[in-house]
Structures are given as structure tokens and as C-alpha cells.
C-alpha positions as a LaTeX table, in Angstrom:
\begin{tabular}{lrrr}
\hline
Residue & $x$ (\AA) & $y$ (\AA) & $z$ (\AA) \\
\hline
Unk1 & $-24.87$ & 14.35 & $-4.75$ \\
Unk2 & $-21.04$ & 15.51 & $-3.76$ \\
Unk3 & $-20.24$ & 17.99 & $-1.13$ \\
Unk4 & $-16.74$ & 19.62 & $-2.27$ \\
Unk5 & $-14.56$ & 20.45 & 0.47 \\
Unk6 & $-10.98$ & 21.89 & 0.38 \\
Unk7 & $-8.84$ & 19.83 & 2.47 \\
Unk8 & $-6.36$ & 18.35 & 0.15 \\
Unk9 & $-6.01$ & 21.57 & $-2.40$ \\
Unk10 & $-2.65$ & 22.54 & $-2.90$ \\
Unk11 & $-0.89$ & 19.37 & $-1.85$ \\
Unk12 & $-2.80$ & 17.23 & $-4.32$ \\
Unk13 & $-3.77$ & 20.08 & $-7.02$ \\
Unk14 & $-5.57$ & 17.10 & $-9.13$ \\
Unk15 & $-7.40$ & 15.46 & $-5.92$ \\
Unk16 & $-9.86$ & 17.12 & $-3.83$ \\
Unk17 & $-11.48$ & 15.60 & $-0.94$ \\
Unk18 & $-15.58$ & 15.19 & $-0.43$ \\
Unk19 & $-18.68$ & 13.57 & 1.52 \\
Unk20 & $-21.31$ & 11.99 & $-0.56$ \\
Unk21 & $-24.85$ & 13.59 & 0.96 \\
Unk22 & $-26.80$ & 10.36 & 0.80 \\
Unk23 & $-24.51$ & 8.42 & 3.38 \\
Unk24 & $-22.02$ & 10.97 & 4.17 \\
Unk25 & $-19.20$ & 8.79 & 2.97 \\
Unk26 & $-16.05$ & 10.78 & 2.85 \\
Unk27 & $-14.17$ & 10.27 & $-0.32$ \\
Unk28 & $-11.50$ & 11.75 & $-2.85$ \\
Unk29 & $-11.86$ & 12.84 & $-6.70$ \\
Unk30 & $-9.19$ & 12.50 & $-9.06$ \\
Unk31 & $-9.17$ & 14.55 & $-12.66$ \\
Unk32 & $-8.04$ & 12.94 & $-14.75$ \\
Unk33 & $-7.60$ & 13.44 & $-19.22$ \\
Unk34 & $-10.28$ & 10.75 & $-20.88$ \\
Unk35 & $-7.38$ & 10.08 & $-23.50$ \\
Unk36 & $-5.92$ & 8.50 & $-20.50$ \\
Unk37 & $-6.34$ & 4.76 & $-19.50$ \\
Unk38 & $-6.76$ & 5.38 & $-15.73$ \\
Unk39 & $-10.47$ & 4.93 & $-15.65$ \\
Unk40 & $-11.17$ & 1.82 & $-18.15$ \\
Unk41 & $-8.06$ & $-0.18$ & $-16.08$ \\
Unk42 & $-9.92$ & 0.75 & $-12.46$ \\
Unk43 & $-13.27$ & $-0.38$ & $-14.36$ \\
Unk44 & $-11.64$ & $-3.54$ & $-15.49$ \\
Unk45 & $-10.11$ & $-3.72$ & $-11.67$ \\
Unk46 & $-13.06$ & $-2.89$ & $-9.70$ \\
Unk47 & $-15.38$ & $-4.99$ & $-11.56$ \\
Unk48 & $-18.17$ & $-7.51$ & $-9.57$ \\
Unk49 & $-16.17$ & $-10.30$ & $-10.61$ \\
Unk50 & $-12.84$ & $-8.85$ & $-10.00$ \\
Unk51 & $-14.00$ & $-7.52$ & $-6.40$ \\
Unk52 & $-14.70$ & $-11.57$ & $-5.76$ \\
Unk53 & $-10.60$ & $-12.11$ & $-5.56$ \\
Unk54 & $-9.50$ & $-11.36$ & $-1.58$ \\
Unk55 & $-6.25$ & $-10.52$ & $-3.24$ \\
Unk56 & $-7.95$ & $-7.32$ & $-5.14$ \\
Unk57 & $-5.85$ & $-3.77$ & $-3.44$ \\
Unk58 & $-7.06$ & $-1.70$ & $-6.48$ \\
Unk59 & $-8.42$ & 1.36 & $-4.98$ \\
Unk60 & $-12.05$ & 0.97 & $-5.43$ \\
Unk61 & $-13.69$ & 2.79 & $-7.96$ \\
Unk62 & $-17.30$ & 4.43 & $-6.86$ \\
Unk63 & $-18.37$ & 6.57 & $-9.11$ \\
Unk64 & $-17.63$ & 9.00 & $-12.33$ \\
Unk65 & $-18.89$ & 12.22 & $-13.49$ \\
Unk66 & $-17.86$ & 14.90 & $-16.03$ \\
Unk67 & $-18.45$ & 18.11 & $-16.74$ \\
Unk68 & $-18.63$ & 20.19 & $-19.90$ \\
Unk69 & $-15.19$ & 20.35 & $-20.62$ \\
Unk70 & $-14.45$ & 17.02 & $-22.83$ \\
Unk71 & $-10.94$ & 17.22 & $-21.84$ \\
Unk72 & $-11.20$ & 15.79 & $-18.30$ \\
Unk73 & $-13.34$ & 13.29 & $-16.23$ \\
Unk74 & $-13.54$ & 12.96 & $-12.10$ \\
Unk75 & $-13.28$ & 9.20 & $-10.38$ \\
Unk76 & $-14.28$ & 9.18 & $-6.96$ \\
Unk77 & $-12.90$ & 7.04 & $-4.52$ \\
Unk78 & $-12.60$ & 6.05 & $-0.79$ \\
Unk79 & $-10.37$ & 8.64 & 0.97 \\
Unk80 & $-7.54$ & 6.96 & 1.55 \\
Unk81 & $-4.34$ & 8.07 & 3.87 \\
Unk82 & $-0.55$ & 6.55 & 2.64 \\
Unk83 & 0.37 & 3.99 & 4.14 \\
Unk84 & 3.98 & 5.62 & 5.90 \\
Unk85 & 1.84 & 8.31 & 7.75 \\
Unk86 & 1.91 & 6.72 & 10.59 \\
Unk87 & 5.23 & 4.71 & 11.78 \\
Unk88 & 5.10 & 0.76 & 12.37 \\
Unk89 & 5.40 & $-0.57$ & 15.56 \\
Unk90 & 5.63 & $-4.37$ & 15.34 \\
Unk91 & 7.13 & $-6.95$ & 12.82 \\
Unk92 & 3.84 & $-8.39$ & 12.17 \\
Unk93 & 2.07 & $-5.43$ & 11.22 \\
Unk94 & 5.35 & $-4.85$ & 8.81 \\
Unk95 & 4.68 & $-8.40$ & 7.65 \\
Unk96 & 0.80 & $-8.05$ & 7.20 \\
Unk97 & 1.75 & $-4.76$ & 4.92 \\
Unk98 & 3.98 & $-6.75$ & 2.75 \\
Unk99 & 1.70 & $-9.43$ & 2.28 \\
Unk100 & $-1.06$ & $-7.50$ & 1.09 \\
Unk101 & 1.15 & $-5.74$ & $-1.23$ \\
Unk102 & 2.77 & $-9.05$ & $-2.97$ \\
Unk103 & $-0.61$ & $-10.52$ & $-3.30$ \\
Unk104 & $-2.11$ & $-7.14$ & $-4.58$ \\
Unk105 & 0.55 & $-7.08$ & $-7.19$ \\
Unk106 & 0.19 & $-10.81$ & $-7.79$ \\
Unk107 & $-3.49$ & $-9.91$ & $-8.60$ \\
Unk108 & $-2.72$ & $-7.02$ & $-11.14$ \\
Unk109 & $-0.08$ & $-9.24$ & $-12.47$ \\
Unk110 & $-2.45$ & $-12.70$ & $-13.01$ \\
Unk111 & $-5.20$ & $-10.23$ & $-15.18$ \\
Unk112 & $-2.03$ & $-8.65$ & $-17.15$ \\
Unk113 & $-2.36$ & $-5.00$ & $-15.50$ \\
Unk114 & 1.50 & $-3.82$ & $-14.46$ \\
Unk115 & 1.06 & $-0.92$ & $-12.29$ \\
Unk116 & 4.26 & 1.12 & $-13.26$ \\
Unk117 & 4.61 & 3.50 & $-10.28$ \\
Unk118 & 4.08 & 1.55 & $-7.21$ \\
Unk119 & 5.84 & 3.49 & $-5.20$ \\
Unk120 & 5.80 & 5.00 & $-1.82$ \\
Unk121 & 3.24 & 7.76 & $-2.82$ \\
Unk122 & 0.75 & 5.35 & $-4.52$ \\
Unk123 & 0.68 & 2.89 & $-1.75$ \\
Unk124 & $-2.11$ & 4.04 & 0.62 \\
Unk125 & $-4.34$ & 2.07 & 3.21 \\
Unk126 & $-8.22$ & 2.35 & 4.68 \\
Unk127 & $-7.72$ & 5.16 & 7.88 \\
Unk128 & $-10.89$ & 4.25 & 9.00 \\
Unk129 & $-9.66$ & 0.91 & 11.97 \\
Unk130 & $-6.69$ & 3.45 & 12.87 \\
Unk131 & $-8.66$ & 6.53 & 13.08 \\
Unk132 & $-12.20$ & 6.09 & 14.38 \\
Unk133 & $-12.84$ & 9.61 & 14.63 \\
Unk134 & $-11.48$ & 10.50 & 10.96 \\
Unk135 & $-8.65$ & 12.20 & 9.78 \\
Unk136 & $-7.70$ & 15.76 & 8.18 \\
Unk137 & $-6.05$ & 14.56 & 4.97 \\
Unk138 & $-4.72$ & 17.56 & 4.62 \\
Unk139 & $-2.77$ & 17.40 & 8.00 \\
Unk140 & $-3.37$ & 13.66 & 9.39 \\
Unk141 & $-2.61$ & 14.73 & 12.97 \\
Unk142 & $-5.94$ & 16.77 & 13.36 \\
Unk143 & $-9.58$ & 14.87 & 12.93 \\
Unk144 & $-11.43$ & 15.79 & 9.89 \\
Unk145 & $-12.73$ & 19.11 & 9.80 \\
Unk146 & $-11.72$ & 19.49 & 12.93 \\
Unk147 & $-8.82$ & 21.39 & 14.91 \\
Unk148 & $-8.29$ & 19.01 & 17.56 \\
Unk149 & $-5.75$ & 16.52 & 17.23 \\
Unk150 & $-6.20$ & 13.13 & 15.89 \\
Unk151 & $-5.74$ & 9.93 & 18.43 \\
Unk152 & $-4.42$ & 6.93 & 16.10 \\
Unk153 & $-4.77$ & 3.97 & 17.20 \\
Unk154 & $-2.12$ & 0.87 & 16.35 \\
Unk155 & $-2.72$ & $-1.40$ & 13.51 \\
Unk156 & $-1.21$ & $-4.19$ & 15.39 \\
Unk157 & $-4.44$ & $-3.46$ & 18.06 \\
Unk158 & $-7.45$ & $-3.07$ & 15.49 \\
Unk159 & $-8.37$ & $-5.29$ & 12.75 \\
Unk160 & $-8.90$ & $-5.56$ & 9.22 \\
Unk161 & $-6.27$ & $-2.38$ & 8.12 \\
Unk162 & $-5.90$ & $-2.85$ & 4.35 \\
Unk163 & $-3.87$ & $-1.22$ & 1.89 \\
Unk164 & $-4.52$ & 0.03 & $-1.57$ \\
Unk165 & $-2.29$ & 0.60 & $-4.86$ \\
Unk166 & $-3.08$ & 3.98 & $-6.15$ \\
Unk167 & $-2.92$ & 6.03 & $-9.27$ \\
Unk168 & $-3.07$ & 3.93 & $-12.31$ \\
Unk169 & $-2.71$ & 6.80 & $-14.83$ \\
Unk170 & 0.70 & 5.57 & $-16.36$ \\
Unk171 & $-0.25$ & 1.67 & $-15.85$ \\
Unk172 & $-0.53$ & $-0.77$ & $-18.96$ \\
Unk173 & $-3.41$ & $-3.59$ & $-19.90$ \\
Unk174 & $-2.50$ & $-6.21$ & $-21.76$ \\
Unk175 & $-4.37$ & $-8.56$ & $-24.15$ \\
Unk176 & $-3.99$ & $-12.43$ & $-22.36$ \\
Unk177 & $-2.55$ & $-13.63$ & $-25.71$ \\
Unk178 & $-0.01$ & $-10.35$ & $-26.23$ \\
Unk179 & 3.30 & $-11.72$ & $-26.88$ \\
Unk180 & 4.79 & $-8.03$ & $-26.73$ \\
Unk181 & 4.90 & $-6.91$ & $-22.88$ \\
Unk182 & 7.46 & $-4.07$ & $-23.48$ \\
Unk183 & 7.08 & $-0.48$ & $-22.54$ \\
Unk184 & 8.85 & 2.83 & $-22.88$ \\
Unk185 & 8.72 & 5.65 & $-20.79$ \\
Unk186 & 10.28 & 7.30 & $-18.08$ \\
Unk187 & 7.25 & 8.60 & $-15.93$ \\
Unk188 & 8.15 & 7.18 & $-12.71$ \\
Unk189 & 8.11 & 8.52 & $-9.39$ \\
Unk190 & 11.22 & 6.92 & $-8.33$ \\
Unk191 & 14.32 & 7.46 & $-9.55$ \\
Unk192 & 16.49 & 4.76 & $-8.93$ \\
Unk193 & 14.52 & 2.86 & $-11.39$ \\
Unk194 & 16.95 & 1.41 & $-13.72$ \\
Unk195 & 14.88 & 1.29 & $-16.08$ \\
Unk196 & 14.56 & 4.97 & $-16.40$ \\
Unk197 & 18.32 & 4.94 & $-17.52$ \\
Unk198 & 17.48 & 2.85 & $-20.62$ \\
Unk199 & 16.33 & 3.59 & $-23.98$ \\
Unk200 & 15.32 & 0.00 & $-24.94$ \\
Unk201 & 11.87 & $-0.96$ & $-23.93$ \\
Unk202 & 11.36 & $-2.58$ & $-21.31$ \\
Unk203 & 9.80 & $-5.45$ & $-19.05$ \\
Unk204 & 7.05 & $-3.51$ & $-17.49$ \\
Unk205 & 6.14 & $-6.36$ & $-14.87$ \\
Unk206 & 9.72 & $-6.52$ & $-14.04$ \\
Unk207 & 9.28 & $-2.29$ & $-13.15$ \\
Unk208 & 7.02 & $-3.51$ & $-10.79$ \\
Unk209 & 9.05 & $-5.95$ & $-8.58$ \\
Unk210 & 11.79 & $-3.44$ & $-8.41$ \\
Unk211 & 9.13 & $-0.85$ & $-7.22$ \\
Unk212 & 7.73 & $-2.61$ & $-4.47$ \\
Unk213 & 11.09 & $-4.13$ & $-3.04$ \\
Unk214 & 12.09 & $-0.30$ & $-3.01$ \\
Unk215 & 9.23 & 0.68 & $-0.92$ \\
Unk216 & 10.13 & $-2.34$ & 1.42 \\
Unk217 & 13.71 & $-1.22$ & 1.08 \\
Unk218 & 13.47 & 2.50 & 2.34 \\
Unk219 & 10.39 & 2.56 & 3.97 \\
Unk220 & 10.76 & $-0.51$ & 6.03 \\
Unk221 & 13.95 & $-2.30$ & 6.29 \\
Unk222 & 16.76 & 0.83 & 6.29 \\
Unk223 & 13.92 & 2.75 & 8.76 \\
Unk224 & 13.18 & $-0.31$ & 11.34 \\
Unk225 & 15.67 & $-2.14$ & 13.10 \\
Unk226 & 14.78 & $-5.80$ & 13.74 \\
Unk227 & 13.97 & $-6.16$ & 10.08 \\
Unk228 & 17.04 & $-7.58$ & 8.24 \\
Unk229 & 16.13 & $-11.00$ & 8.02 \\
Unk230 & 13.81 & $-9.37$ & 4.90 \\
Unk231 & 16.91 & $-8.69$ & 3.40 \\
Unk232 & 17.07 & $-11.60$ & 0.61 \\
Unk233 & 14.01 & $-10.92$ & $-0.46$ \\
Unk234 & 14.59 & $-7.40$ & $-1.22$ \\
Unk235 & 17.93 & $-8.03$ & $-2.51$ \\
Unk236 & 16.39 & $-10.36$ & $-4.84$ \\
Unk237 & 13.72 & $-7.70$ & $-6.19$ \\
Unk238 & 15.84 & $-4.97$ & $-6.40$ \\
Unk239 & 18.33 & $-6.62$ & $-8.97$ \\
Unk240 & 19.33 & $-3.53$ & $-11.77$ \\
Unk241 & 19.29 & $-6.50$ & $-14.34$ \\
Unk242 & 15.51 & $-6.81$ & $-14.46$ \\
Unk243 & 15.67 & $-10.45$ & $-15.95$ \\
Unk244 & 17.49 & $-11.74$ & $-12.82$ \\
Unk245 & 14.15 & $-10.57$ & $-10.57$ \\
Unk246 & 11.94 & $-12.75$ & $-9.56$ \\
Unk247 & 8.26 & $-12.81$ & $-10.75$ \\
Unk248 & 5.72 & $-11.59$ & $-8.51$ \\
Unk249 & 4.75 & $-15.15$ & $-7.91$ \\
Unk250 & 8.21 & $-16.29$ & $-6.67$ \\
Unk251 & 8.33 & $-13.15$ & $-4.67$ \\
Unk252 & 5.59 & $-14.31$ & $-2.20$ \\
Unk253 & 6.77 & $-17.13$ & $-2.83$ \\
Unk254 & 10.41 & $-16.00$ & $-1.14$ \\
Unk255 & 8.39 & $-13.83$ & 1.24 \\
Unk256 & 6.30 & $-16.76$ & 2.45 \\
Unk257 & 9.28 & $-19.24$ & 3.00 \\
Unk258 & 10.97 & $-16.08$ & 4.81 \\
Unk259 & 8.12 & $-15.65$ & 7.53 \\
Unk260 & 8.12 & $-19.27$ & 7.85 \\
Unk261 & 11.75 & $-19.20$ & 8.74 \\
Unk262 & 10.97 & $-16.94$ & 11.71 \\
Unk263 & 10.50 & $-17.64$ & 15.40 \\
Unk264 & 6.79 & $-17.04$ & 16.29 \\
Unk265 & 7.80 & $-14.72$ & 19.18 \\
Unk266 & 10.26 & $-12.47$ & 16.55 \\
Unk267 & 6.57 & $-11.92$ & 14.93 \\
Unk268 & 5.40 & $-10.43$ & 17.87 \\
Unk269 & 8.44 & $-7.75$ & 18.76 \\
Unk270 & 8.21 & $-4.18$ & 18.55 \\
Unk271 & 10.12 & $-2.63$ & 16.57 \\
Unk272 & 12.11 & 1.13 & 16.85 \\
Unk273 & 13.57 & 3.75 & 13.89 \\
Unk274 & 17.40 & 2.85 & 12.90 \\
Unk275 & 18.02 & 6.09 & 14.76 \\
Unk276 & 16.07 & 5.54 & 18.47 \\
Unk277 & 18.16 & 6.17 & 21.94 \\
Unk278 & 18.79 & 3.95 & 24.36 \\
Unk279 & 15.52 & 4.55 & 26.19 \\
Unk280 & 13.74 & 3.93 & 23.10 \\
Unk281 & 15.10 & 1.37 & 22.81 \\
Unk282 & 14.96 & $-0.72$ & 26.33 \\
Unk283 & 10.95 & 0.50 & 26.29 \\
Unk284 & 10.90 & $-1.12$ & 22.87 \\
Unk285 & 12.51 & $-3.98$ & 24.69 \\
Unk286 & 9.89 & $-4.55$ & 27.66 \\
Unk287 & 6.78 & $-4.05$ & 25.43 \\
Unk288 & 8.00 & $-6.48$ & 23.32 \\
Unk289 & 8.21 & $-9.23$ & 26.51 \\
Unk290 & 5.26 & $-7.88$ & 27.76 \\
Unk291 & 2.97 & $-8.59$ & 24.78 \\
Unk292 & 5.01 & $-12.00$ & 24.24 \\
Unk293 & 3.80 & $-12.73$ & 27.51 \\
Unk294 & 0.30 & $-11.49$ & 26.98 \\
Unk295 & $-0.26$ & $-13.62$ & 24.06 \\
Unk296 & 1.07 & $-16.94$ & 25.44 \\
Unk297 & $-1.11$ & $-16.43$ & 28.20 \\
Unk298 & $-4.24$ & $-15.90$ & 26.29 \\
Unk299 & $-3.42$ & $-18.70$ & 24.12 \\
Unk300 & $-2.72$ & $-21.08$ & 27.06 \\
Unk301 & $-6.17$ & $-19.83$ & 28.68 \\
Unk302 & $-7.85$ & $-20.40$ & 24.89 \\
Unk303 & $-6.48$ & $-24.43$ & 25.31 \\
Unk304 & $-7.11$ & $-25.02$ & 28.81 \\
Unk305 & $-11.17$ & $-23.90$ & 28.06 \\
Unk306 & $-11.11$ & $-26.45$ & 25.07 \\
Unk307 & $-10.00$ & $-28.94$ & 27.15 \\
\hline
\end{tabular}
């Protein structure tokens, strides 16, 4: 049994958040048409097996109901909160996002599922580690059902935050032996998309590369300073000439080699918006040494106790 609550009506007119009576789990429940292939690709997705790969990000699927009208079915799901709602404030918690999201798309892409609207929007991640006292998801900054305000903590200072693509309603499943992996359309929630612009069909895998180096593009790289040595690799998946992209593969692939590339200690800095003062900035500056120090510290306690 469902308790329906209100929160997210009017912002999300086909979502509406919920607690499930026998554990009070808070979830969300999508209508969506049955002509549509959301709900066999999240079955396919969320599957036992499936579930077994670490590098599964499909939002779980936990349960479906219907009511009389034939037109529509509900999926529930965990509530979720998108991912930008709160801002980053170190490279590695950038770099732990960006993981998760190449190997999440690696995953859809190795079982022949292209997403086809990864964007900012349908990128969302598990609130729970960053707010321990729930969230309105209405208005994050309040506690759910609540009126006093929410205290986030820092994903860089919890563990286990993990993301989740979203919204499969315009995705595409494809046979393993399909030799035919070409798509029209031009539902898309962003726009810059060349693909849009086309009337050929098109590489639908390819969509998603572009996608995803978007979302690293404008939500990350032109927001954050201390984040241009990401640069190739979103250069690389943002190519209008989809054939010149890489795959998803070579993408982590790029990403990995990247990191690796990287000072250990440029891991751990903090990081500011493109547009922070001075102050901002020189705080940003000493929190950065301070943790640096911090960690070598505990790390040199961690090997003197070995030895």
C-alpha cells in the first residue's frame, strides 16, 4: 500500500512523490502510456541478473500498478534528487560523478539499450548519504514534509553517493544481432544536439556520447574552475560529426588515462564557480591545503601502525 502525497505536483505534472506504508520508503511514480517502451526497458534493466553488474545506474524499478484506464500505467521508484541540486565542491567528487556516469552508459550500451536523453534533467543521484534527515523534493532546501531547512552534507564527506540515469520513455532496445542501430526523432531535451538538425537517421549510441559530454560540458567544466584538464575528453565527445566520437568504451577509456595523468593532490582540491570573488576564492585556497594536509597525515599515521 502507497501513501500519495503532493510534493512534486506542478513541477513534475507526470511524477508524484509517495511513502510505501509497509516500510515507509519514500518513493516517486511516473505515468506513463503502456504503448510506450519505458517499463519493459527498466524491466529488462532492473532485472536480478542485471542488478548483479556494479556498473548498473538504471533507476531501479520497484513496483507497477494500473488503474482502470488502459491508457496509462504507474512505475514506482526510489525518490531521487538531480544530481546539480547541490554544487560540487572538490575535483574528486566531480571525478567520482563522471565515472559512474561513463560506466552507467557503458552498461546500457554493452546490453544494446541507448538512452537518448541523458541529459542534465535525467541524471539524478540517491539524497539519502547527503541528506540524512530527507529532503522536500519539491523545494530541496527544506526536509521532507517539513518547513525547516534542510542541512546537506558534502559528498566528498559521506560515502557511497550514487547516481542514476532517468526517464527511459524515448530510449531504444536492440536485438544483439540487429545490424540496423538507426533512429529518427527529435525528442530531446537538449538542443544543441546535432542530431536534431538532421533528417537522416541516425546513430543513436553516438546521441548518447554527445549527451553526456554536454552535461560534463555545462554542468561541470564551464561552471568549476580547476576543471580544464577534462577538456579533451569532452572535446572528443562533443564532436557535431557523430562518427568522429568515441564509443562509450574509449570514453572511459580517455577518462581513465585523464585521471591517471593527474597529480594525486589536484584530486583532492576544492573547487569554486567560474564566477567566485577573491575571498571565495583564497578560502577555496586554504581548505584545499588544509585537507591535503589532513589526508597525508592520516595516511602517514595508517603506515607507521602497519609497520
Amino acid at each position: 500500500m502507497i501513501e500519495l502525497l503532493t510534493e512534486l505536483s506542478g513541477k513534475h505534472p507526470k511524477v508524484i512523490d509517495a511513502v510505501r506504508v509497509s516500510d515507509g520508503t519514500k518513493v516517486a511514480i511516473k505515468r506513463v502510456p503502456r504503448r510506450c517502451d519505458e517499463l519493459p526497458i527498466l524491466k529488462y534493466l532492473t532485472s536480478e541478473e542485471m542488478l548483479r553488474d556494479p556498473r548498473n545506474h538504471a533507476v531501479p524499478l520497484l513496483d507497477v500498478f494500473s488503474e482502470d484506464d488502459d491508457a496509462y500505467i504507474f512505475i514506482v521508484m526510489p525518490l531521487l534528487i538531480n544530481f546539480s541540486i547541490l554544487p560540487f565542491t572538490s575535483v574528486d567528487e566531480v571525478v567520482d560523478f563522471m565515472r559512474q556516469m561513463l560506466e552507467g552508459l557503458s552498461f546500457l550500451h554493452d546490453n544494446n539499450v541507448a538512452h537518448r536523453d541523458c541529459s542534465t534533467l535525467n541524471i539524478m543521484m540517491d539524497g539519502t548519504p547527503v541528506f540524512p534527515r530527507g529532503f522536500h523534493p519539491g523545494a530541496p532546501n527544506l526536509e521532507y514534509g517539513r518547513t525547516s531547512f534542510a542541512h546537506p552534507r558534502r559528498r566528498r564527506d559521506v560515502a557511497g553517493v550514487k547516481y542514476y540515469f532517468t526517464d527511459f520513455g524515448i530510449s531504444s532496445h536492440f536485438d544483439e544481432n540487429d545490424a540496423n542501430r538507426l533512429v529518427t526523432g527529435k525528442d530531446c531535451l537538449d538542443k544543441n544536439l546535432p542530431e536534431l538538425y538532421q533528417d537522416d537517421p541516425y546513430d543513436p549510441f553516438a546521441v548518447d556520447i554527445f549527451l553526456l559530454g554536454d552535461v560534463f560540458k555545462y554542468v561541470l567544466v564551464n561552471q568549476y574552475d580547476g576543471l580544464s584538464f577534462l577538456a579533451p575528453l569532452i572535446d572528443a565527445m562533443t564532436r557535431r560529426d557523430s562518427k568522429s566520437r568515441p564509443t562509450v568504451r574509449e570514453s572511459l577509456q580517455l577518462f581513465n588515462d585523464i585521471v591517471k595523468q593527474q597529480y594525486p593532490r589536484l584530486l583532492l582540491r576544492l573547487i569554486v564557480t567560474s564566477d567566485a570573488d577573491r575571498l571565495n576564492r583564497f578560502l577555496c585556497d586554504i581548505g584545499s591545503m588544509k585537507r591535503e594536509t589532513k589526508l597525508a597525515i592520516k595516511s602517514w599515521l595508517s603506515s607507521s601502525r602497519k609497520e
